[in-house]
N, C-alpha and C positions, 0 to 999 in steps of 0.2 A: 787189817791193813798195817806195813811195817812201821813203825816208829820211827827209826833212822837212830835209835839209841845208840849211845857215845859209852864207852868205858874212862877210866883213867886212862891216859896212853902207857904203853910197856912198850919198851926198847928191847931188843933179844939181836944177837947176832944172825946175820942170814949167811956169811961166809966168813971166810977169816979176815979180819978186819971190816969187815962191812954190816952196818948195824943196822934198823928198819923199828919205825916206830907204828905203833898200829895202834886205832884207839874205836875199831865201828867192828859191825857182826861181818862186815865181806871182809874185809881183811884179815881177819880173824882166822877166818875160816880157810885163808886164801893159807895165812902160815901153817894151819892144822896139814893139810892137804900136800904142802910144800918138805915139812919135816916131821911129818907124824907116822907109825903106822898105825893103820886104818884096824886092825883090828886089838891094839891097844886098849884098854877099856880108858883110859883118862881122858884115849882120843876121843871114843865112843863120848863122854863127861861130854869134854868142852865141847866136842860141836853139836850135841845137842842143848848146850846152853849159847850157844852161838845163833842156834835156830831160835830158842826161846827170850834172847835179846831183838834177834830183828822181829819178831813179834810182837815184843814189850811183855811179854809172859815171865820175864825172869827178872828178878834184880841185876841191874850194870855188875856192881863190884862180887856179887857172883858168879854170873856168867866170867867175870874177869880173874877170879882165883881161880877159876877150872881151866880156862886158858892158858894160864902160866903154868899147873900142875902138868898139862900135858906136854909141853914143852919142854919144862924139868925133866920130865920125864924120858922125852924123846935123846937128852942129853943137851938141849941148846941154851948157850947161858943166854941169859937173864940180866940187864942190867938193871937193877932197882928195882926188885919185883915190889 
């Protein structure tokens, strides 16, 4: 059954000037989905550490570094990773 595990939150832009702070596995997963492509492998990373947070199978501040990497990735900055 899910946990409802928490990350640190990260802030990342969602458009220009418009910033979004996320700190659970659905929203997480909601930004992957929103600026990732899906066949990416970082994407591939974080949401399956996105799955293995709402599980509790992963550590937070893991699943939370892969998060960010794939976003890095996708080009969206990052405020305070």
């Amino acid at each position: 059954m899910p946990r409802n595990m928490t990350i640190r939150p990260v802030t990342f832009e969602e458009g220009i000037g418009r910033f979004r702070t996320v700190n659970d596995a659905r929203a997480m997963g909601e930004a992957l989905l929103a600026h990732c492509d899906q066949g990416d492998p970082d994407y591939q990373t974080a949401a399956l550490a996105c799955l293995g947070l709402d599980n509790g199978t992963i550590d937070p501040e893991h699943a939370r570094a892969d998060f960010v990497a794939a976003l890095a990735a996708a080009g969206v900055f990052i405020r305070d990773p």
